[in-house]
Each structure stands twice: as structure tokens, then as C-alpha cells.
N, C-alpha and C positions, 0 to 999 in steps of 0.2 A: 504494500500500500504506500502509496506516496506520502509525502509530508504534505500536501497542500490537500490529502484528501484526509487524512488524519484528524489537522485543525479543522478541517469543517465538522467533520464528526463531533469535534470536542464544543466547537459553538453549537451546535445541536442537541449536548447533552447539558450545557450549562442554560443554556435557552430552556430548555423542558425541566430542568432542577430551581430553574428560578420561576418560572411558572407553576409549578406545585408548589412552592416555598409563599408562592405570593395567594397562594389559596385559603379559605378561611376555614376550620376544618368544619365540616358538616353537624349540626347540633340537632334534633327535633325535643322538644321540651315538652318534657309529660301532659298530660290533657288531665290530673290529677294529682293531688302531692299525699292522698292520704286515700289507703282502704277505705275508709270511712265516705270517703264523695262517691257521687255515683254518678256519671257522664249523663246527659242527655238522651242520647243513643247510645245503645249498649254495646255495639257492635266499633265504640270512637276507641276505645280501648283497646281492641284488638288491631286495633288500624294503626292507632298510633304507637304501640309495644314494634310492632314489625316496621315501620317508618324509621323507629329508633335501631334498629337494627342493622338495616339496610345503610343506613349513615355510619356506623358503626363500621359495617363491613369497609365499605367505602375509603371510610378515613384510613384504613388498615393497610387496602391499597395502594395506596395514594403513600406511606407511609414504607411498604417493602418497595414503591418503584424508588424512591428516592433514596434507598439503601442500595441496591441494584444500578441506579446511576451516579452515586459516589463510588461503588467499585469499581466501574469502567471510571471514570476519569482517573483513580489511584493506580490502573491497568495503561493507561494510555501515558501516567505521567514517569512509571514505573520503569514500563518495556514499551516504549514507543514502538519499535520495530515488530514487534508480535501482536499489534493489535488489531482486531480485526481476526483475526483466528480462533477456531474453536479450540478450549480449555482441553478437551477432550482428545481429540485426535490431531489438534495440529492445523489440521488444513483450513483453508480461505475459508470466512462465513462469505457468504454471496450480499455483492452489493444491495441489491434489492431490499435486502434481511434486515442489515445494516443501518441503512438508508429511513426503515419502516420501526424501527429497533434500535439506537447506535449504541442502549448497556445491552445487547444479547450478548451473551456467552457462548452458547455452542451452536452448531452449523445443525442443518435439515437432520441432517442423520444421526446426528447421537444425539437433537431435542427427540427424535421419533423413540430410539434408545428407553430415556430416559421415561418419558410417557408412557412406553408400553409396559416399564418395571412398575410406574408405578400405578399401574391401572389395571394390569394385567392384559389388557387388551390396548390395540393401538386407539387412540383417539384421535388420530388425525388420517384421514385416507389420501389426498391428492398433495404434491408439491407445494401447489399454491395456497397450501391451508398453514402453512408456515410462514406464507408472509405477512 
């Protein structure tokens, strides 16, 4: 990989680390503060327990990608020359991957690897479901 394609990967990952950094994290705020209340609709409660949930999840997200793109730039600032390679076997990740991706770690063939151990079944059937 070139050096002039590298920096751009690295403005691309510091761009998307300062855009989640500038996000506010997701809140949904009870629709009751005590067993004792009892909602309007009986059904606000359950809406809003899984609303809170869902933001939950969310922020969690938003929380391992920004883990995931501090290791790629400590990877990029580390071993410039190997970056861009999968962890696994070495070889080129495909531009494309990269490009759509720039903290992925491993190439088409050892993310397919790694999905199938841990599912036991593949989860991804065509090429393009990788990108």
C-alpha cells in the first residue's frame, strides 16, 4: 500500500473516531421512576423498557467501533508498512473492504473463518456480503 493511500485511510478513520466522539450517547428516560405509578397505557412500559434497551445496545456499539478504530490507527502508526493486511494470514485486505471499513482487521477469508467458528454455520454466503 502506498503512503499516500495509507494517510487517506488514517483521515478516514480519524474522521469516523471524531464523528462518534462528537455523538451524544443515546438516553431514553423511564416513563416511570417508581413501581408504585402506573402509565397510562399499559403497554408504555413495555415500549419504553425495550426503547431503553435498544439505546443501550446502541451506545455499546458505537463504543467497540471506537475501540476497533483506535487499534487501527495504533496499527497504522505502529507498522505502517503492514497495514492494510489481514492479522491472520498476511495477505492484502481488498480495497473495497478497506475503503467501506478502514479499522477491519482480517480479509474475506479468514472474517468467513472466523464467522463460521463462531456460529457454526457460515453467515455470510456471497463475496459481496463482506463488503
Amino acid at each position: 500500500m502506498t503512503p499516500a493511500k495509507r494517510k487517506a485511510f488514517e483521515k478516514a478513520l480519524v474522521a469516523l473516531r471524531k464523528k462518534l466522539n462528537g455523538k451524544t450517547p443515546r438516553r431514553i428516560e423511564p416513563n416511570r421512576i417508581s413501581d408504585a405509578e402506573v402509565g397510562v397505557d399499559e403497554d408504555e412500559q413495555p415500549l419504553n423498557e425495550m426503547e431503553q434497551a435498544i439505546a443501550s445496545n446502541l451506545n455499546r456499539a458505537d463504543n467497540a467501533l471506537l475501540g476497533r478504530i483506535a487499534q487501527a490507527l495504533e496499527r497504522l502508526k505502529a507498522a505502517p508498512e503492514s497495514f492494510g493486511e489481514c492479522l491472520e494470514c498476511g495477505e492484502p485486505i481488498a480495497e473495497g473492504r478497506l475503503k467501506a471499513m478502514p479499522y477491519v482487521e482480517l480479509c474475506v477469508d479468514c472474517q468467513a473463518k472466523r464467522d463460521r467458528n463462531m456460529t457454526g454455520t457460515a453467515t455470510r454466503r456471497k463475496v459481496t456480503d463482506f463488503l
